[in-house]
Residue, then its C-alpha position, 0 to 999 in steps of 0.5 A: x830292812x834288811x834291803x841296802x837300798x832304803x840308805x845310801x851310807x852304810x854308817x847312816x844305816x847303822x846309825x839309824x838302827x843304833x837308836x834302836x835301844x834307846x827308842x826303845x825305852x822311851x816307846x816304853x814309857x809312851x805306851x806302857x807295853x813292851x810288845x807295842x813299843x817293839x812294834x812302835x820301833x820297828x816301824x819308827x826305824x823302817x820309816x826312817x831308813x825310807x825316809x833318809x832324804x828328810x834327815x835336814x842335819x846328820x848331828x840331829x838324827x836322834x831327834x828326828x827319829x824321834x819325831x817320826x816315832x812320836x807321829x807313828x804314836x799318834x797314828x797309832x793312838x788315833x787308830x785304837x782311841x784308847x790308851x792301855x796301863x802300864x803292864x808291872x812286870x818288870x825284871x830289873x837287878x836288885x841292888x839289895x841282896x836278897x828277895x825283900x831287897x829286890x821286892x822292895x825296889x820292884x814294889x818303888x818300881x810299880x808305884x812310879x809306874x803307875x804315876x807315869x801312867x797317870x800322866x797326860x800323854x804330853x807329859x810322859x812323851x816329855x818325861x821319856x825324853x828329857x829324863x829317861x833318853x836325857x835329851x837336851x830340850x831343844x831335841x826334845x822340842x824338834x822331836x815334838x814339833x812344840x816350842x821349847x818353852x812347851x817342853x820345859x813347861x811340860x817337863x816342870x808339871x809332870x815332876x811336880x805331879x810325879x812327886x805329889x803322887x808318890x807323896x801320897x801314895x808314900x803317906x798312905x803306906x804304913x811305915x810297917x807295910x810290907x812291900x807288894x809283892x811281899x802281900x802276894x807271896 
């Protein structure tokens, strides 16, 4: 990556590697590991310096990269035929002070995880744009290749699946449960 040839501009490189944390956390969602999504990255941002010459619209290159990430998804996912959970460490700041405050919070953290994880690939593909990268929806419909109709018809399923999920599973807790990581101290 390193070979300047692979892009005329330097600022059309440094743009192309600034997605690079932003691709990240959608490749997170996609896949559910962090070392894959890295991976899904690297590759995603490799092709797309190859393929600088496709990029029709500098204003749209963050949509782009993510249509080249979403096909090298795919590939991936046609080459493995399965598809892992989501792994539930996590190491996010506690916003309340102290160790139930923070398993608390890593406690909400694993439930929305899990219910991610239960979406249709679709779904969380849709999720990961609009929601965790904040496309609007038609970036998220060149990025998917789909209709934007799709992608709100997608997105609207998926929240409403997401809160039915974690209604349910909030309703099965005791209001007196202790957190899970409190269970496994």
């Amino acid at each position: 990556m390193g070979n300047i040839t692979l892009c005329p501009t330097t600022r059309l490189h440094d743009r192309i590697i600034n997605t690079r944390e932003r691709l990240y956390r959608i490749a997170v969602v996609w896949c559910g590991d962090q070392m894959l999504a890295d991976d899904l990255v690297q590759e995603t941002i490799v092709s797309a310096m190859k393929n600088h010459r496709q990029l029709r619209d500098k204003n749209c290159l963050f949509g782009w990269v993510c249509s080249i990430m979403k096909n090298h998804w795919y590939q991936h996912l046609r080459k493995q035929r399965k598809h892992d959970n989501i792994d539930d460490q996590l190491n996010l700041p506690s916003y309340d002070h102290g160790p139930f405050g923070k398993c608390q919070e890593m406690d909400i953290i694993r439930q929305v995880r899990i219910a991610v994880n239960d979406l249709t690939l679709q779904q969380r593909q849709v999720i990961a744009l609009v929601d965790l990268s904040e496309l609007t929806y038609c970036d998220v419909a060149q990025a998917l290749d789909i209709p934007v109709g799709t992608v709100m018809s997608r997105l609207h399923k998926a929240r409403k699946t997401l809160l039915k999920k974690l209604e349910i599973n909030q309703r099965k807790m005791p209001l007196d449960a202790p957190p899970q990581c409190a269970k496994q101290a």
